[in-house]
Structure formats: C-alpha cells, structure tokens
C-alpha positions in Angstrom: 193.0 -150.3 -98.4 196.8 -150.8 -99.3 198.1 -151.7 -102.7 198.3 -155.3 -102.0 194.6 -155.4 -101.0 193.7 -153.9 -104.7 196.1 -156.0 -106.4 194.1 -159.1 -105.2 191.0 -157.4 -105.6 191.4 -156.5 -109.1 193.0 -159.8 -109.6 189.9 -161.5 -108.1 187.5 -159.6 -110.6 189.0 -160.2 -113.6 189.3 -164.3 -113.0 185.7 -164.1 -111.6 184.1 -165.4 -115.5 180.4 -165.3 -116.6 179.6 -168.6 -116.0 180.9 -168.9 -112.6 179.2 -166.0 -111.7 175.8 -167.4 -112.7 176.9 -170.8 -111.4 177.2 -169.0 -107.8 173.9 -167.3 -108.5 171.6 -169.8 -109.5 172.3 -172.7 -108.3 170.2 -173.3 -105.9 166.7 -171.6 -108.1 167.9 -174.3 -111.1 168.6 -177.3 -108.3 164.9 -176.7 -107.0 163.2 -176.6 -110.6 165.4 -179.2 -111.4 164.1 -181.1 -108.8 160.7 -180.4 -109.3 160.9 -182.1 -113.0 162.6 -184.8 -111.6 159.6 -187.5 -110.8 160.3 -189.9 -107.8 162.6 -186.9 -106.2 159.6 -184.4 -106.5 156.9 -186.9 -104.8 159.4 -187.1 -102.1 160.7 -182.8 -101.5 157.1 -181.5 -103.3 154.5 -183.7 -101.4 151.3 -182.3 -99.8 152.0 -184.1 -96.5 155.0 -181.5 -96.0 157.0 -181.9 -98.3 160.7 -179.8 -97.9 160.6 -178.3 -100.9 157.9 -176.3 -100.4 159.1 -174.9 -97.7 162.7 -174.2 -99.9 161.2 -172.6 -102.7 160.2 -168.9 -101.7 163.8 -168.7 -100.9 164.9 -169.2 -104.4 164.7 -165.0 -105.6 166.0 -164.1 -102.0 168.6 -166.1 -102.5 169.9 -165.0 -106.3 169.6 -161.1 -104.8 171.4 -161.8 -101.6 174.3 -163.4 -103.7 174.4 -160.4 -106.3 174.5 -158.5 -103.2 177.4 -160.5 -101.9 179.5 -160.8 -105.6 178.7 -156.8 -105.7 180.6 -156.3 -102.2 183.1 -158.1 -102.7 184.5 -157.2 -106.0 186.6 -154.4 -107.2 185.4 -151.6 -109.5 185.4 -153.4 -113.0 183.8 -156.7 -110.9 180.8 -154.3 -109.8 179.9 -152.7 -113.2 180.2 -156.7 -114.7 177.5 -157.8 -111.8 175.5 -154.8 -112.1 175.1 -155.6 -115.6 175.0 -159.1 -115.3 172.0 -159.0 -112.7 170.3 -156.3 -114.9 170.4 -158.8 -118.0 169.7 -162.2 -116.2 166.7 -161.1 -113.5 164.1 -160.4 -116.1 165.8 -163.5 -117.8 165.3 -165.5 -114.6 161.8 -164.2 -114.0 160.4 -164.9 -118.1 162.5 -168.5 -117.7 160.8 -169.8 -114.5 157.5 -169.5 -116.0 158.2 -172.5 -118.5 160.2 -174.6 -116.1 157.6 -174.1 -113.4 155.1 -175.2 -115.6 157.2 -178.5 -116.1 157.3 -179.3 -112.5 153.8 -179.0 -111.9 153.1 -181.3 -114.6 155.6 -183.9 -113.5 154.6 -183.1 -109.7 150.9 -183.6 -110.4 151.3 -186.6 -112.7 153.6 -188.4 -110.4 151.2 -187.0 -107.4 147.5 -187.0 -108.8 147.5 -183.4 -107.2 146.5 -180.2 -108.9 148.6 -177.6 -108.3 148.5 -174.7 -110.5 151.9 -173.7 -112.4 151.1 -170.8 -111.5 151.3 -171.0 -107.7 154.7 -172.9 -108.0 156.1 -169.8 -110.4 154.5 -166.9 -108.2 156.4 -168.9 -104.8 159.6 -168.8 -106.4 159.0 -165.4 -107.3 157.3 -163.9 -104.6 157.9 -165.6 -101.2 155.5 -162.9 -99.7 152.8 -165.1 -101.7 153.5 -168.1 -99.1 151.6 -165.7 -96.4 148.5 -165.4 -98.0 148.3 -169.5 -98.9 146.6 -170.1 -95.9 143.7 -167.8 -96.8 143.0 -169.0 -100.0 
C-alpha cells in the first residue's frame, strides 16, 4: 500500500460521519419496519397470500452485519475503531428498538389485514432469519 493509497484512505475515514454510517447500515431494516407500519403498502409486501416482504425480512440483521463487515474493510485504522464501536453501541440498540416497532407493524398489518400475527414472530424474523426454517413446523 503506497502513500497515496493511505492518503485517500485516511481521508475517506475521517469524512465517513455518524450518520452516514448508520444511514448505510440501516436502511434497509428501517425501510422494511417502515413499511410494515405503513397500512395499504403493508397489505400489499406483508400479505398471507405471499406477500414479498416476508420473504425480505430475515435479511434485515444479515444485512446490517454484512455492511459493518464491509465499512470495517474498507476503512483505515481510525475508520475501524469508529465502526467497531459504532456496531458495538447500535446492535444491542437495534435489537431493544425492533421490539417496539415490530409491534407497530403487526398492529397496523393485522388491522389493515384481519390477520393475527404475533409481534413477536415479525421481531424474532428480523432478528433471527434461522426462525424462518422452523415456520413450517409450527
């Protein structure tokens, strides 16, 4: 790595802000709750006939850790300690925060539906896509 390479690399990590950072991060977990609270959208992407979105959702944590992953790779030194720290603050953030927001798209999905899903299910998919495998056996 030559001097130039470092230049822009240090350069890169110290524009790289907070909020961009989470911006990159979590879009696409705050996009699906979003969408879940959201009532005409959610009967269309969270409907029991196969609806998209519930096929989108376990990918929301797999998606925030394979984006940490990538903002960890590519940044310098100082970048690395800022998204080592940043993911050690906001994942137990993101985990506690879901639980409220999942709630509120289970309410508006099951209002706008007449459906019963649990909040629970819709928090433990976005959390655990493993759960997705054992749906069918419930």
């Amino acid at each position: 790595m030559g001097v130039r390479e470092t230049l822009r690399t240090d350069e890169h990590s110290s524009k790289l802000s907070l909020a961009s950072l989470a911006w990159r991060v979590y879009w696409f977990p705050a996009c699906m709750l979003a969408v879940g609270v959201i009532p005409l959208v959610n009967a269309l992407l969270f409907s029991l006939h196969g609806g998209l979105g519930w096929l989108a959702l376990p990918f929301t944590l797999p998606y925030v850790l394979v984006r940490l992953v990538i903002a960890y790779w590519r940044g310098g030194a100082s970048l690395r300690r800022r998204v080592l720290r940043f993911a050690a603050v906001t994942l137990p953030i993101y985990t506690v925060a879901t639980a409220p927001l999942s709630y509120a798209a289970t309410s508006s999905i099951n209002k706008w539906l007449g459906t019963t899903i649990r909040w629970t299910e819709f928090w433990t998919l976005m959390l655990l896509p493993v759960s997705l495998l054992a749906a069918p056996f419930r």
